[in-house]
Structure formats: C-alpha cells, structure tokens
N, C-alpha and C positions, 0 to 999 in steps of 0.2 A: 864693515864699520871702519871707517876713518881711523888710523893709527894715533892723530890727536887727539882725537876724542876718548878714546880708549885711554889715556897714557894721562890723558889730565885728571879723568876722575879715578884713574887706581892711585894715584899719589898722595886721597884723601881718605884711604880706606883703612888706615888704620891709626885715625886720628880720633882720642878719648874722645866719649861723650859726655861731659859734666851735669846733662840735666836729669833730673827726677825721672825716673822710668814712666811714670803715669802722663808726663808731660809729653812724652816722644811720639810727637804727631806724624813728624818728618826726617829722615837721615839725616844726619849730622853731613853726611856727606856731600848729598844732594845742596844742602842747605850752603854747604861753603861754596859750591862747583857755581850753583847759580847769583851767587854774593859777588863771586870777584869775577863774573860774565858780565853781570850786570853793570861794575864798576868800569870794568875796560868799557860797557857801551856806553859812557856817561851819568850811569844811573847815581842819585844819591840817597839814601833811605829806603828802609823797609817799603814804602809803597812804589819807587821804582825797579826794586830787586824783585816784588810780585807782578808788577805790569809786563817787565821781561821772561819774567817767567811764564806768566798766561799767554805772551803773543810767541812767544819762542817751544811753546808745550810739544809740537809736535816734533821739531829736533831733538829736543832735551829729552824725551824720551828713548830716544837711540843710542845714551849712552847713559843716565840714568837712570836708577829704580823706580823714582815717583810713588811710593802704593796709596799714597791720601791724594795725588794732583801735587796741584800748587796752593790752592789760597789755603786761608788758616780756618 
C-alpha cells in the first residue's frame, strides 16, 4: 500500500464522531478522506463527493474500510 495513502487516512482516525449512533451508516473517517478528495478533484456537494466516490470505489477501497460502499 502506498505510504500516502496509508498516512492520509490514519490522520482521521481519531476524529469524534458527533452523530447519533443509530445514524452511523458510514465512518466518520471514510466520509472526511473521500470529502476532501473529492474537493482537491473539483467536486462541490454532496452529490459530487458520491460521484467520486462510486468511480474511484476500487482505489478507495485500498485504504479505506468502506463496510455500507458509498451511496446512502
């Protein structure tokens, strides 16, 4: 595995989760790692941070947990 890849998402890993336990579809972590990928690729909005997410799934699984996927 890539030493970037590895080194970007352990920097999210011990960042609170503020939501309702019964809400928690998705990692908190997963969810920032793919926010500000998606930002650096130009994305803006939730449905461009899902778009990148679904075409990018099979990378982002290399150093992500993923256990729901991507969409909601």
């Amino acid at each position: 595995m890539p030493k970037f890849q590895v080194s970007l998402a352990h920097y999210f890993d011990d960042v609170p989760d503020p939501r309702v336990h019964r809400t928690k579809r998705h990692l908190i972590k997963d969810i920032i790692v793919i926010a500000l990928l998606s930002t650096i690729a130009g994305g803006d909005g939730w449905e461009d941070m899902e778009n990148y997410g679904i075409s990018k799934l099979t990378w982002l699984k290399e150093f992500l947990e993923l256990p729901n996927g991507i969409q909601a």
